[in-house]
LOVEXFI-637243 format. One record per residue: residue number from 1; residue in three letters; x, y, z of N, C-alpha, C in turn. Coordinates in steps of 0.05 Angstrom, whole numbers. Example, Ala and Ser with C-alpha at 12.3 -4.5 7.8 and 13.67 -1.06 7.14 Angstrom:
BEGIN
> seq / type / nc1 / nc2 / nc3 / cac1 / cac2 / cac3 / cc1 / cc2 / cc3
> 1 / ALA / 264 / -114 / 156 / 246 / -90 / 156 / 264 / -66 / 156 $
> 2 / SER / 257 / -45 / 142 / 273 / -21 / 143 / 258 / 1 / 157 $
***
This chain:
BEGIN
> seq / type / nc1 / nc2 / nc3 / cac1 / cac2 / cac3 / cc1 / cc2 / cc3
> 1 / UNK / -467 / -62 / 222 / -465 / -63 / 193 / -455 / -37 / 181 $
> 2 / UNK / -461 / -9 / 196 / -459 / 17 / 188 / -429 / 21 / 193 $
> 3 / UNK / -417 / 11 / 208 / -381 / 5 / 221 / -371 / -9 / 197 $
> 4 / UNK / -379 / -29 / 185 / -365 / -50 / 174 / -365 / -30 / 141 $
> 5 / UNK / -388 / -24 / 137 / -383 / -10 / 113 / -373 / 15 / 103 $
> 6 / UNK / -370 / 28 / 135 / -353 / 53 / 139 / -323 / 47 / 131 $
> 7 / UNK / -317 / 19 / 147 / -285 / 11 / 146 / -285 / 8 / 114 $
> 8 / UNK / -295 / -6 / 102 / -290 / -15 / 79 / -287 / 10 / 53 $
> 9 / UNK / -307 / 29 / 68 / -291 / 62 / 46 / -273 / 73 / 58 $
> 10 / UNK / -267 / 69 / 83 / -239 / 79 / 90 / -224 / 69 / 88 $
> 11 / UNK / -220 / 36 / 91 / -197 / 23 / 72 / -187 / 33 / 42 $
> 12 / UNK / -221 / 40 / 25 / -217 / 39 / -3 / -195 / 69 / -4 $
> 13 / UNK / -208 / 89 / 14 / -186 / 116 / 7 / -163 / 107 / 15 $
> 14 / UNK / -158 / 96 / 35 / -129 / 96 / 48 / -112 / 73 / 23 $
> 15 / UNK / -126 / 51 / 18 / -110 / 39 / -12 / -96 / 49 / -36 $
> 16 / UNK / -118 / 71 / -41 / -113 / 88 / -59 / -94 / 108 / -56 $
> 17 / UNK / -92 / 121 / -37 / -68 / 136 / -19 / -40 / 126 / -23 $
> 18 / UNK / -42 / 98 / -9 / -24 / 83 / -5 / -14 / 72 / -43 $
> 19 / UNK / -34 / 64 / -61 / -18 / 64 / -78 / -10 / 90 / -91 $
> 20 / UNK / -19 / 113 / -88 / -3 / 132 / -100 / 27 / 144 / -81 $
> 21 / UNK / 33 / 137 / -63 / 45 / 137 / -37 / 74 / 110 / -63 $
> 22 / UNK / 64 / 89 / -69 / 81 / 69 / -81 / 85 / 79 / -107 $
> 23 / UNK / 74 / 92 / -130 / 78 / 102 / -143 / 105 / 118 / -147 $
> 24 / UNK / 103 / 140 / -116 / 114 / 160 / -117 / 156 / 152 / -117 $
> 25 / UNK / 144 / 130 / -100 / 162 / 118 / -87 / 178 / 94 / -101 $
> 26 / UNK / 162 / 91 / -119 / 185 / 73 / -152 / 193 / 101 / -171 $
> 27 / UNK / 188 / 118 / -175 / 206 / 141 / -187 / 224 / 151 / -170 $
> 28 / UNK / 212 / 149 / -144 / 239 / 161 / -133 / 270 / 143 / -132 $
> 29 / UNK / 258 / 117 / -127 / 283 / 100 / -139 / 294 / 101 / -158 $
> 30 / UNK / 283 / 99 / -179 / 296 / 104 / -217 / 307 / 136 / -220 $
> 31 / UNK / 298 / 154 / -198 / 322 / 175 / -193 / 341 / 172 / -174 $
> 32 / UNK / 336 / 157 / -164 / 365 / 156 / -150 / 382 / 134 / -154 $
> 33 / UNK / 370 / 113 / -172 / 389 / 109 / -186 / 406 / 120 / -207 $
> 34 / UNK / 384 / 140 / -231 / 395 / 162 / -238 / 416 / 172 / -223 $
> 35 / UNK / 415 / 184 / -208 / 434 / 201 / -189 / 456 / 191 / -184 $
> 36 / UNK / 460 / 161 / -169 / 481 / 139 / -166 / 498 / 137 / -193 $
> 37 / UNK / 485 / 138 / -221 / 493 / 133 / -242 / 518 / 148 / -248 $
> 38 / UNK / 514 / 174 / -244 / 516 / 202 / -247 / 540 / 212 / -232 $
> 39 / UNK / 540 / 201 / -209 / 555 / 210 / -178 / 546 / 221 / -168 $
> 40 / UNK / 521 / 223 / -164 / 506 / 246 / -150 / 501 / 237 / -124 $
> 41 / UNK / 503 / 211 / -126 / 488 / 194 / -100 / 507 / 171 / -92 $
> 42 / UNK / 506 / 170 / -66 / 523 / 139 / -64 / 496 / 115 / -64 $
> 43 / UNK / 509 / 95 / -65 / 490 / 73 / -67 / 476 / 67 / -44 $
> 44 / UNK / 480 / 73 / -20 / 466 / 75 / -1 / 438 / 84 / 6 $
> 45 / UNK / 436 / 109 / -18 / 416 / 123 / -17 / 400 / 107 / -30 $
> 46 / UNK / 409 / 95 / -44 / 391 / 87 / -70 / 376 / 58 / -57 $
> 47 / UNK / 400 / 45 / -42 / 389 / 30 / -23 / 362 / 29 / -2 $
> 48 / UNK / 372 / 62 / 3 / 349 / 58 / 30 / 320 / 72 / 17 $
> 49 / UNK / 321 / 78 / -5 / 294 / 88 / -27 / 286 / 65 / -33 $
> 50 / UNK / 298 / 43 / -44 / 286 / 23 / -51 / 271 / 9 / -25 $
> 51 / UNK / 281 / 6 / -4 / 272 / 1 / 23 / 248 / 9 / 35 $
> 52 / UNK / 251 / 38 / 36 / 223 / 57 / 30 / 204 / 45 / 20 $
> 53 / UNK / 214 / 40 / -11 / 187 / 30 / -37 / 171 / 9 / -28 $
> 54 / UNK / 198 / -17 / -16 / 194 / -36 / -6 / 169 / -42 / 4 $
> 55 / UNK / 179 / -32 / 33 / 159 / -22 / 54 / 125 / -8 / 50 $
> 56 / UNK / 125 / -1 / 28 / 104 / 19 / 27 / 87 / -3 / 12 $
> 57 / UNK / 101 / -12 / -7 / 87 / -48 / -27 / 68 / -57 / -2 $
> 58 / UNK / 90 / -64 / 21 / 75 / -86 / 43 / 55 / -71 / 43 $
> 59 / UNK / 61 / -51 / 56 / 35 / -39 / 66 / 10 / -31 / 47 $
> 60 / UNK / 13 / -39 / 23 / -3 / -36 / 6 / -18 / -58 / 4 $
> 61 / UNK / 2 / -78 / 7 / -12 / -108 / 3 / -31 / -116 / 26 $
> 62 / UNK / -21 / -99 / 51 / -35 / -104 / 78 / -61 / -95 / 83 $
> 63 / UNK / -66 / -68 / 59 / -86 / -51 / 73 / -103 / -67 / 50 $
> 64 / UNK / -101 / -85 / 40 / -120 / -97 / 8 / -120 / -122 / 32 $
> 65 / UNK / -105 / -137 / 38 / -120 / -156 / 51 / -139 / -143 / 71 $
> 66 / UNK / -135 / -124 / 89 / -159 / -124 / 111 / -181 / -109 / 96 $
> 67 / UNK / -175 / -100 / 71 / -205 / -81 / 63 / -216 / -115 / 51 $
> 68 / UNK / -212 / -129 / 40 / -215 / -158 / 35 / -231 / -173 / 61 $
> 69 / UNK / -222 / -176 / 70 / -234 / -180 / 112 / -251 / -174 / 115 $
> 70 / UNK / -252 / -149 / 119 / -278 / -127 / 118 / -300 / -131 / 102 $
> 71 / UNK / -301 / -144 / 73 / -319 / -143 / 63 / -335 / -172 / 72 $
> 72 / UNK / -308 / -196 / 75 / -317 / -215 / 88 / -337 / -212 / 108 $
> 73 / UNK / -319 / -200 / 126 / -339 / -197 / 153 / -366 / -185 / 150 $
> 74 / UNK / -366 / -161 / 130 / -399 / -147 / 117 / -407 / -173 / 104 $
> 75 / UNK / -405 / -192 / 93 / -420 / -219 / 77 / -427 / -234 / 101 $
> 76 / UNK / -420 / -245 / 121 / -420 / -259 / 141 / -447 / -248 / 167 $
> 77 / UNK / -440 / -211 / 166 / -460 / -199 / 178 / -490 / -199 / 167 $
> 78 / UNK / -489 / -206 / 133 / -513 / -199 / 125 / -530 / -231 / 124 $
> 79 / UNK / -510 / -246 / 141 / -525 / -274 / 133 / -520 / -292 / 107 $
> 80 / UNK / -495 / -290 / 113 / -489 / -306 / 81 / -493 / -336 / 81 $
> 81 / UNK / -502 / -339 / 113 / -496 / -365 / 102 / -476 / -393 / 112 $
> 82 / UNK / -456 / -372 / 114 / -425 / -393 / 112 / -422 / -393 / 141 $
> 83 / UNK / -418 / -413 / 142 / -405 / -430 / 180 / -375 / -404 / 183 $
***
């Protein structure tokens, strides 16, 4: 039970990480689209930023489902109950 609720605050920091990690990573697109705008950038770049952002979303959405899991599995450990 001391495991399960360890994971579940280390999910909570790493979420939080991870969305400021996505944050960082939708400005960096709206500059480089800036940039593209401009000529500063070819569209490629701007391409593979958004890709980046992409990517980092999933993994945002990934690390919320298993901290989600986790709490499951702490409800299940304490006797909830449920088959």
């Amino acid at each position: 039970m001391a495991n399960q609720l360890s994971k579940i605050n280390n999910l909570e920091q790493r979420y939080g990480l991870k969305a400021k990690e996505v944050l960082a990573l939708n400005q960096s697109v709206a500059i480089s689209k800036d940039l593209f705008t401009s000529a500063r950038a070819d569209y490629v770049e701007v391409l593979l930023t958004q890709r980046e952002a992409l990517e980092s979303k999933f993994e945002l959405v990934e690390t919320k489902m298993q901290q989600i899991n986790a709490m499951v599995n702490l409800y299940r450990a304490l006797g909830s109950g449920w088959n």
